[in-house]
C-alpha positions in Angstrom: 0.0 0.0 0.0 3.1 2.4 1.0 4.3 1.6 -2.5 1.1 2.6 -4.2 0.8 5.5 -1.9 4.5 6.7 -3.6 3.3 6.0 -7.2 0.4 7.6 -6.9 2.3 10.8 -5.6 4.8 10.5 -8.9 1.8 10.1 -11.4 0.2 13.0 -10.3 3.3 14.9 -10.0 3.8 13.7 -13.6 1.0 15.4 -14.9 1.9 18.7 -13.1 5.4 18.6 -14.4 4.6 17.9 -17.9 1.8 20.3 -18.0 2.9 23.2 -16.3 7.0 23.6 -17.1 7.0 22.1 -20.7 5.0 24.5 -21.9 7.0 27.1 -20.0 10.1 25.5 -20.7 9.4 25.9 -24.8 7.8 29.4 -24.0 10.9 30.6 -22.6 13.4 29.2 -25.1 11.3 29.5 -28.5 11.5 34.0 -27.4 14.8 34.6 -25.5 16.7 31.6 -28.0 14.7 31.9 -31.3 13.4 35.4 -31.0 9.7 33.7 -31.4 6.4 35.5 -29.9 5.3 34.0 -26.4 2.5 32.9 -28.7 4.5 31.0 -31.2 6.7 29.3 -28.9 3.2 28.3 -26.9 1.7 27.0 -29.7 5.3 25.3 -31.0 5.4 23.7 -27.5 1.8 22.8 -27.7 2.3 20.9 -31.1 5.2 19.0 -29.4 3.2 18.5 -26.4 0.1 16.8 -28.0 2.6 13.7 -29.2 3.3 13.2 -25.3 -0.3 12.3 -25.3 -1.0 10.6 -28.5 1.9 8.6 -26.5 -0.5 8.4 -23.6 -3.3 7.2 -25.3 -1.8 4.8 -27.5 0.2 3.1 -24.3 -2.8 3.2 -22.0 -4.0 -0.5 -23.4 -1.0 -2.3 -22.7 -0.3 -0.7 -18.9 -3.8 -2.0 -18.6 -2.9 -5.9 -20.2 0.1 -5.9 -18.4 -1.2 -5.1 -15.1 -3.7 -7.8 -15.8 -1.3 -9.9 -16.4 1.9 -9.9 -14.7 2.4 -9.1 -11.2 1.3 -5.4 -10.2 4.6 -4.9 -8.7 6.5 -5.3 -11.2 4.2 -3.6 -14.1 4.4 -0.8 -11.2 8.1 -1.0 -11.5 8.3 -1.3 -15.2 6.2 2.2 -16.1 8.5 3.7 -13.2 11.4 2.9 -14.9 10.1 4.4 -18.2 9.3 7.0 -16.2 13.0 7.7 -15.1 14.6 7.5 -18.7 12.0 9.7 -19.7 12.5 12.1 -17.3 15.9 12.0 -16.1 16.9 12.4 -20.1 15.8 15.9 -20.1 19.0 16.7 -18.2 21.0 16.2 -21.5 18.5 18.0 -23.4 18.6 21.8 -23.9 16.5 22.4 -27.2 12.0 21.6 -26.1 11.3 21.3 -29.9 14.4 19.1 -31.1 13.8 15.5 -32.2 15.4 14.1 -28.9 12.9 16.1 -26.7 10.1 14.4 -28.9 11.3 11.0 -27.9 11.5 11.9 -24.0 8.3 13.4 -24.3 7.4 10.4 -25.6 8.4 8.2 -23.1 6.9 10.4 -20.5 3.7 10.4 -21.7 3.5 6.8 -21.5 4.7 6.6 -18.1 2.0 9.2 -16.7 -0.5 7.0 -17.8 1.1 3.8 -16.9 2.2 5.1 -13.3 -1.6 5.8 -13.3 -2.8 2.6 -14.5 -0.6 0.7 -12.5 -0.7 2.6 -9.4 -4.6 2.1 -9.7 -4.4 -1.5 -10.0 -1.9 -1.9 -7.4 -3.7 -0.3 -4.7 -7.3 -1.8 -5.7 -5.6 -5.5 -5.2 -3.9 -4.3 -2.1 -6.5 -2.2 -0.4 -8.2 -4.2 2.7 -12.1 -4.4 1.9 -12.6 -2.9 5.7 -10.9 -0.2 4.6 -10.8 0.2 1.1 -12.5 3.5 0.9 -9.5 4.9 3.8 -7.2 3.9 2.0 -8.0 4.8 -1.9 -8.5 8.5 0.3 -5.6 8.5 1.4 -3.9 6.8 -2.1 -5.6 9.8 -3.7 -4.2 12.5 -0.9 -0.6 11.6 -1.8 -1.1 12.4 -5.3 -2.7 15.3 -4.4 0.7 16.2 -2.5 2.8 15.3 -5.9 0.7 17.8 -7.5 2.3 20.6 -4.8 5.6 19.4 -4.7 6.2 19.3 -8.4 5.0 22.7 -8.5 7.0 24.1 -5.7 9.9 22.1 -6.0 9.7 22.1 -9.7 9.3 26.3 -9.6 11.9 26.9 -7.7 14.3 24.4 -9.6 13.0 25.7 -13.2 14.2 29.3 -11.8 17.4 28.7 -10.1 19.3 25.4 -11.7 17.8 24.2 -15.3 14.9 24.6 -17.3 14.3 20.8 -17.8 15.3 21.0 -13.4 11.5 19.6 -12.6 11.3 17.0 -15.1 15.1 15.8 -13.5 13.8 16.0 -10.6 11.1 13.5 -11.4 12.6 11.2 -12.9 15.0 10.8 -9.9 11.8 10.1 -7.9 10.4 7.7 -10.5 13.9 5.9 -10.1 13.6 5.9 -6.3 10.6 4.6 -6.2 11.0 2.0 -9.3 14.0 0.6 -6.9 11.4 0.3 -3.8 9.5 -1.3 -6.1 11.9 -4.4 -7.4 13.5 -4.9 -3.5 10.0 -5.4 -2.5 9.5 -8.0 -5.9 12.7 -9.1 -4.9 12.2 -10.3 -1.2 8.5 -11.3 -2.1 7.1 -9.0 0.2 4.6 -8.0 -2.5 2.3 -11.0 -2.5 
C-alpha cells in the first residue's frame, strides 16, 4: 500500500510537471533563444506536447494488459522505470522542440498514464475491503501532494538550476521509487 501510496504521488506529479513547465520551458526558449512570440513558442510547444499524449493514449491499453497480467509490482516498476529515462533524459536536453525532446516526451507520456494505471491496479488489489474506501483516500491524498511538490519544487528548480530541473527532478523520484519497487519483488514482500 506504502508503495502505491508513492506512485500515486509521482503520477500525479507527472501530470503537473509535464503540464505546467514544458509549456513554459518551450515558451521561454522559443523567445529569449529563437526570437519567437510568447504565442508561437506556446503554440510550437503545444504541437510537441500533443505527441506526449497521443503517446498516452496509445500506451494506456498495454499498462492496462500488463497489469492484468503480470504481477502489479512489477508492471508498477516497469512504467517507473520508463518514467525515469523519460525524465531523467531531459538533463542532457537543452532544445524543447528538437527530435530528442520528442522521444522523452514520448516516453513520459507513457509513463504518466502507466504510473496511473498501475498505481490504480496496485492499490485496488492491495486495499483491505474494511478499509478500502480509507485507503483509496488516502492513495488519492498523496497524489494530491505530488501535485504541490512538483510545483514548488519544480518552480523553484526551473528558476534557479535548469529549465528541464522539474522533469530531472522526477525522474529521480520515479527511479527511487521504481527501486522500492523491485527490492519489495525481490524479497517477495509484494504477494
Amino acid at each position: 500500500i506504502a508503495l502505491a501510496y508513492a506512485a500515486s504521488f509521482v503520477a500525479r506529479g507527472n501530470l503537473a510537471v509535464v503540464g505546467t513547465f514544458f509549456t513554459l520551458w518551450a515558451s521561454v526558449y522559443g523567445t529569449q533563444t529563437l526570437g519567437m512570440s510568447s504565442a508561437e513558442a506556446v503554440s510550437k510547444g503545444g504541437g510537441i506536447l500533443a505527441i506526449s499524449y497521443m503517446a498516452s493514449l496509445l500506451s494506456a491499453p498495454v499498462f492496462g494488459i500488463m497489469s492484468d497480467r503480470i504481477n502489479r509490482t512489477t508492471a508498477l516498476a516497469i512504467t517507473l522505470a520508463i518514467g525515469a529515462v523519460g525524465y531523467g533524459s531531459t538533463f542532457f536536453l537543452s532544445d524543447p522542440f528538437g527530435l530528442p525532446t520528442i522521444a522523452s516526451l514520448s516516453l513520459r507520456g507513457m509513463a504518466e498514464v502507466g504510473c496511473i494505471i498501475t498505481s490504480g491496479v496496485l492499490i485496488a488489489e492491495q486495499a483491505p475491503d474494511r478499509l478500502r474506501g480509507s485507503v483509496v483516500g488516502l492513495f488519492t491524498l498523496t497524489g494530491a501532494v505530488g501535485i504541490l511538490i512538483a510545483s514548488v519544487v519544480g518552480g523553484y528548480l526551473f528558476d534557479h538550476w535548469l529549465k528541464t530541473g522539474p522533469f530531472v527532478f522526477f525522474g529521480a523520484i520515479s527511479a527511487m521509487v521504481c527501486v522500492w519497487a523491485i527490492s519489495l519483488r525481490l524479497r517477495g514482500m509484494d504477494e
